[in-house]
C-alpha positions in Angstrom: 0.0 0.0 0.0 1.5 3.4 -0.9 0.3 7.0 0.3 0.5 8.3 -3.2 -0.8 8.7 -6.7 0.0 9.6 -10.3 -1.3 12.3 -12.5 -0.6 11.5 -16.2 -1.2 14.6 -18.3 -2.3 14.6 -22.3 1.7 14.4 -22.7 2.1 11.0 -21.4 -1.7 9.9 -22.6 -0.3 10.5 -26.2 2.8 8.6 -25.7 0.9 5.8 -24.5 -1.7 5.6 -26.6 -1.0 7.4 -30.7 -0.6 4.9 -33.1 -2.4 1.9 -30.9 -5.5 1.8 -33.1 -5.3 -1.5 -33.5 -4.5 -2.7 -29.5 -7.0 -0.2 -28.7 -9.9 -1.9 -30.8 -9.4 -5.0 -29.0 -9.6 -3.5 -25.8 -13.2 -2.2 -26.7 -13.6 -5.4 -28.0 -12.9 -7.4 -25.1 -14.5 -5.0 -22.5 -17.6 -5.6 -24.2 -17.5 -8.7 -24.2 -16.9 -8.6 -20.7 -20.1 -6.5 -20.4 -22.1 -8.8 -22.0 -20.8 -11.7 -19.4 -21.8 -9.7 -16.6 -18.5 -8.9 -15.6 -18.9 -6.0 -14.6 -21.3 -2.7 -12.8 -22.3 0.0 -14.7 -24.5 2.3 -12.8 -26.1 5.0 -15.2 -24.2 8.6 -16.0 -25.2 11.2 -13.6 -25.3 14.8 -15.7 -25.3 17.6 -14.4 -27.2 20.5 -15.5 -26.8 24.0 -15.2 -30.0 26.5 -15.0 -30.8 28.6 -18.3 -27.8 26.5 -19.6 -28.9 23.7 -21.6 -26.7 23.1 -23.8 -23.2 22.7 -20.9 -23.1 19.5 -18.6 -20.9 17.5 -16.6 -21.3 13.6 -16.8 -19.8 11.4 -14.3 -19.6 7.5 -15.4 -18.6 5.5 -12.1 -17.8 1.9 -13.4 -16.4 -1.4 -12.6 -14.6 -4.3 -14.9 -13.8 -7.6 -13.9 -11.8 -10.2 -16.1 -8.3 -11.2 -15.5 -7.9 -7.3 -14.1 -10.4 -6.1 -11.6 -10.6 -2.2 -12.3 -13.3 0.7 -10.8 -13.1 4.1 -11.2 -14.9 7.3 -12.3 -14.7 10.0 -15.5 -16.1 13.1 -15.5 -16.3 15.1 -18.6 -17.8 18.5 -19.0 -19.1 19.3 -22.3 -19.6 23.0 -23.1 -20.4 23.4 -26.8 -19.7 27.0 -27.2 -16.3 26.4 -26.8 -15.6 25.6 -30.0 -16.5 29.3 -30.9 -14.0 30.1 -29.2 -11.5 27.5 -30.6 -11.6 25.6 -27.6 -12.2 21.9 -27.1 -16.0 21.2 -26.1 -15.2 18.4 -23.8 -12.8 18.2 -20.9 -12.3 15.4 -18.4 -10.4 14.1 -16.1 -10.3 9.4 -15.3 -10.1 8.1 -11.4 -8.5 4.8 -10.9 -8.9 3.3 -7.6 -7.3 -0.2 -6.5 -9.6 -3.3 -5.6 -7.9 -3.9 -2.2 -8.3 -0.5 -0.4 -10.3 1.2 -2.5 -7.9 4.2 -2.9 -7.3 6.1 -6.0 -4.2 5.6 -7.5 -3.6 7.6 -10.7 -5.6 10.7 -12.3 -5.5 10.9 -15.6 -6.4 13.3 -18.3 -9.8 11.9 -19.8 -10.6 14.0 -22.9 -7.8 12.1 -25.1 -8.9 8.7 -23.6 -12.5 9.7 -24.2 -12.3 10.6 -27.8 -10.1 7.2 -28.8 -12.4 4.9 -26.9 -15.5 6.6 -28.5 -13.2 6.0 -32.0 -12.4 2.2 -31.5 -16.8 1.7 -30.4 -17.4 3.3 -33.9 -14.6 1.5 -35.8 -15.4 -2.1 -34.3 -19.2 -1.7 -35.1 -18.1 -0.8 -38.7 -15.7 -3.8 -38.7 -18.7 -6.1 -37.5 -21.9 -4.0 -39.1 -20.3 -3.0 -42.3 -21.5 -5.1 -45.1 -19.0 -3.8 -47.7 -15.5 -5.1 -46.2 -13.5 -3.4 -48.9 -15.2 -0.2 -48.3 -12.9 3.1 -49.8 -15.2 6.0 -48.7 -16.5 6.9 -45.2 -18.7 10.4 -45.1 -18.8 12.1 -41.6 -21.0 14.5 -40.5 -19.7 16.9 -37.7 -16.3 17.8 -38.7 -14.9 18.0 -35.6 -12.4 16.2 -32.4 -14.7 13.1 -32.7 -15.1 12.5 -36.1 -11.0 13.1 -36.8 -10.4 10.2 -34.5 -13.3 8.0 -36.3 -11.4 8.5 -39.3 -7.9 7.4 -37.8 -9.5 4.3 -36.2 -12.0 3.1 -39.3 -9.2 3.9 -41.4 -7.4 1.5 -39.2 -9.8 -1.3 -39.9 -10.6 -0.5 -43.4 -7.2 0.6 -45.2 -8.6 0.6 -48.9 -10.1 4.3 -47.4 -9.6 7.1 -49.5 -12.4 9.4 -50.2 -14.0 11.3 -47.5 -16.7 13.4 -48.3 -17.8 16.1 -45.1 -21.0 17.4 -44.2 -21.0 20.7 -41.3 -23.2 23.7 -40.7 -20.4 25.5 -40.9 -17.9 25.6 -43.8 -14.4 26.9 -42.1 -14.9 24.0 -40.1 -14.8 21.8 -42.8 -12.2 23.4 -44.0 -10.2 23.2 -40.9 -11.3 19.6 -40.7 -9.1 19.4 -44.2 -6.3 21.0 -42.8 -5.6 18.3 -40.2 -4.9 16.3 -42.5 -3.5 17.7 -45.5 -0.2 15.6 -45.1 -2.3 12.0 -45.4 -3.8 10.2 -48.2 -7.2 11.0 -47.6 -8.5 13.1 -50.6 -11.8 15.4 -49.4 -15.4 16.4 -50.7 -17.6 18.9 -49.3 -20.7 18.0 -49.3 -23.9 21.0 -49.4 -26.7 18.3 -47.6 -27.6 15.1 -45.8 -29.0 14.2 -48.8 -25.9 14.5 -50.9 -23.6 12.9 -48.4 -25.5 10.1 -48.4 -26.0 9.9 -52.1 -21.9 9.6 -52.4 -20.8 6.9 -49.5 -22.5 3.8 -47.4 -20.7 4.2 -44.1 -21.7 7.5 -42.5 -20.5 8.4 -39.2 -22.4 11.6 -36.9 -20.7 13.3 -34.4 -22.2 16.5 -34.0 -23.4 18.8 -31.1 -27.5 18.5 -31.9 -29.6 18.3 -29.0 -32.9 17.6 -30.4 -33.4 15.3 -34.0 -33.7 17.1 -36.8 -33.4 14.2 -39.5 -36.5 12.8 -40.1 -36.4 11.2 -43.1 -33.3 10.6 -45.7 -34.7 9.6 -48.9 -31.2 8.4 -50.3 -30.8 6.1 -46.9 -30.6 2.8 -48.4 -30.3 -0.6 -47.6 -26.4 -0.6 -48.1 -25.7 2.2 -45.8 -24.3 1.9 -42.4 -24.7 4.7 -39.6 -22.6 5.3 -37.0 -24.9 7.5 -34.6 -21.9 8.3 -32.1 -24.0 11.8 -31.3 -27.4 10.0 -30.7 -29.5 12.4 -31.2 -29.7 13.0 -34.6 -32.2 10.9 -35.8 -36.2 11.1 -35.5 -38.4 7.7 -34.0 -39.4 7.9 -37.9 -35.7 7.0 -38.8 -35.0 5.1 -36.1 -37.7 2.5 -36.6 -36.8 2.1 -40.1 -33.7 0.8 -39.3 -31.9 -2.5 -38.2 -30.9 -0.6 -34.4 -27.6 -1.8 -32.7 -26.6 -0.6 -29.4 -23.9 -0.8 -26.9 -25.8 -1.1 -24.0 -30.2 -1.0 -24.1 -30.8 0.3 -20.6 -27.8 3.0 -20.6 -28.8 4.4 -24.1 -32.6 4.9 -23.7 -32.3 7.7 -21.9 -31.5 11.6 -21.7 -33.7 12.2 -24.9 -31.5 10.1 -27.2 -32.9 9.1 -30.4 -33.4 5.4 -29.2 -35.0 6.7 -26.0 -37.7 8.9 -28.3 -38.8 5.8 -30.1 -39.0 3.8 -26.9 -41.2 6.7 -25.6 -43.4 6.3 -28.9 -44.0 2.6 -29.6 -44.0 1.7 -25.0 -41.9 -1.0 -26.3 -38.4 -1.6 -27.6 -38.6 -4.5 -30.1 -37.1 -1.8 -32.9 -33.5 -2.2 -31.4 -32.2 -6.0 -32.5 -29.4 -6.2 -29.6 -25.7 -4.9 -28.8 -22.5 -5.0 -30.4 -21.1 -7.2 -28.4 -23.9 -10.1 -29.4 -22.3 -9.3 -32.7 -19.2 -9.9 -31.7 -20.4 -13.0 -30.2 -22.5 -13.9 -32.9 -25.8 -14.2 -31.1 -27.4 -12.2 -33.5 -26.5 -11.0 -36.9 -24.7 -8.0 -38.2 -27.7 -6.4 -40.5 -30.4 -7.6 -42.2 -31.2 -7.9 -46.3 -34.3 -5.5 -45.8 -32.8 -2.7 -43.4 -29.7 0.0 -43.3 -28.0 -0.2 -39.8 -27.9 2.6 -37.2 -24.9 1.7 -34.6 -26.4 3.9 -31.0 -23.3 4.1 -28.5 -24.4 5.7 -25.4 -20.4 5.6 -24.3 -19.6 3.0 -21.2 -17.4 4.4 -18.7 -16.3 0.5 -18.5 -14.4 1.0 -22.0 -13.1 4.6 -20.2 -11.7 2.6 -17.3 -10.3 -0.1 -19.8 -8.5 2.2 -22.1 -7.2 4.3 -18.7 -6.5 1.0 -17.0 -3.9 0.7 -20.1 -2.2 3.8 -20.3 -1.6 3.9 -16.0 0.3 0.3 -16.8 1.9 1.4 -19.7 2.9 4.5 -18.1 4.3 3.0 -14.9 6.4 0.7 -16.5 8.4 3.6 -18.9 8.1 6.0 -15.8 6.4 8.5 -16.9 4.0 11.1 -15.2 4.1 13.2 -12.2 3.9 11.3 -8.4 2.3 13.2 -6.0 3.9 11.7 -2.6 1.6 11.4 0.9 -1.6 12.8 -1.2 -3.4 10.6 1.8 -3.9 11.4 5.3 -1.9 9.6 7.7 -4.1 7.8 10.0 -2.7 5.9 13.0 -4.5 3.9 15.0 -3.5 4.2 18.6 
């Protein structure tokens, strides 16, 4: 037992974690899994709200993952959309680790980084699994922001014959700053002026945008090839939703807080429109799609694949000796 903990910054989060796509994947993959066992406690998100501020929140996802490593802890992540106005980062966050034997934390970690990849390897494992075309070379992405950059590392990761990538935003410098980031890589870009026209042009279509309230209602070029990843949950009308084959990461966590699987729940009293999670996928308990339906992937976001991904970089991380040790951050307490 030791009296203190480490703090790893977005320094030694990088150096732990860029260019692990591929490890990364199959941590999602197995926490799932894991998940799915019942290896684990996953109380729901607490957010919390602000008055006249609907838009900011801070979500706290308490957790726990058992396997061959028994790991609990806690992120909480702030996200305050105006910031990007101001060319800041919407989300912030910080991880808690605590050991199994004492309970007491033992590292804090910077959780934006770790919450953008894991949110990444959910979308690029569904695509992997969902994805009927397995030599896919175009991916469109709607939102052109933090979320959907690291989609298109990690589903580039999976499917390497990607090339084209057409972009759909409200607002056009950041698509063109989306471009910028990556004006070094092979990735050759189309702006796209609607929905409609995105979806015309690609099959794989990932949202990550900021909406609040579904404003796609219907899509009349949404076919039966096309495969949705709804990372931002809320973009989609019951109307949408119940035209699809519906796969989710976790059924109780994600019909909730107005998502768009929550809305359709609230419609139909019943929630035989969602045909099970990833991980049955995975597991093949059910199948990937069906012949007479797109797919819609729903992630609400686990805080087990939070813990997971954190759980790697601490290891990783104490074994090169990296980050900063804060010494006697406990109390001494002696018993007389």
């Amino acid at each position: 037992m030791t009296d203190n903990i480490l703090i790893l910054g977005a320094n030694e989060i990088n150096h732990a974690l860029n260019g692990k796509e591929s490890q990364i994947i199959e941590i999602v993959k197995e926490t799932y899994l894991l998940h799915n066992q019942g290896k684990s406690s996953l109380p729901h998100s607490i957010f919390l709200r602000f008055p006249n501020e609907e838009r900011n929140r801070i979500i706290g996802l308490p957790a726990y993952i058992g396997g061959k490593d028994h790991i609990a802890g806690m992120k909480w992540i702030s996200s305050f959309p105006r910031n990007i106005a101001n060319n800041m980062e919407r989300a912030s966050a910080g991880i808690f680790l605590n050991e199994m034997t004492t309970g007491r934390i033992t590292a804090v970690l910077e959780g934006s980084i770790i919450s953008a990849k894991r949110t990444a390897a959910s979308a690029a494992l569904a695509a992997q699994y969902l994805h009927s075309n397995q030599n896919e070379k175009t991916i469109g992405l709607v939102g052109c922001g933090r979320i959907n950059k690291e989609i298109l590392l990690f589903v580039s990761n999976v499917f390497q014959d990607i090339n084209k990538i057409y972009l759909f935003d409200l607002s056009k410098e950041r698509m063109e700053q989306f471009i910028s980031w990556h004006e070094n890589s092979k990735f050759l870009f189309e702006t796209c002026t609607s929905m409609e026209d995105l979806f015309s042009r690609t099959k794989l279509v990932s949202f990550a945008t900021t909406a609040q309230d579904p404003y796609i209602k219907t899509l009349d070029s949404f076919t039966l090839e096309h495969t949705v990843l709804g990372i931002s949950l809320r973009d989609f009308a019951p109307s949408v939703i119940e035209q699809a084959y519906n796969i989710v990461d976790d059924y109780d966590h994600v019909s909730r807080e107005r998502t768009s699987i929550h809305l359709t729940y609230q419609k139909r009293k019943k929630n035989d429109f969602v045909a099970g999670t990833i991980a049955d996928v995975v597991s093949d308990m059910i199948a990937p799609r069906k012949s007479d339906k797109p797919v819609i992937f729903s992630p609400f976001g686990l805080g087990i694949l939070d813990l997971s991904l954190a759980d790697y970089v601490y290891e990783s991380s104490v074994q090169n000796g990296l980050g900063t040790v804060v010494e006697q951050f406990f109390p001494e307490w002696n018993i007389i």
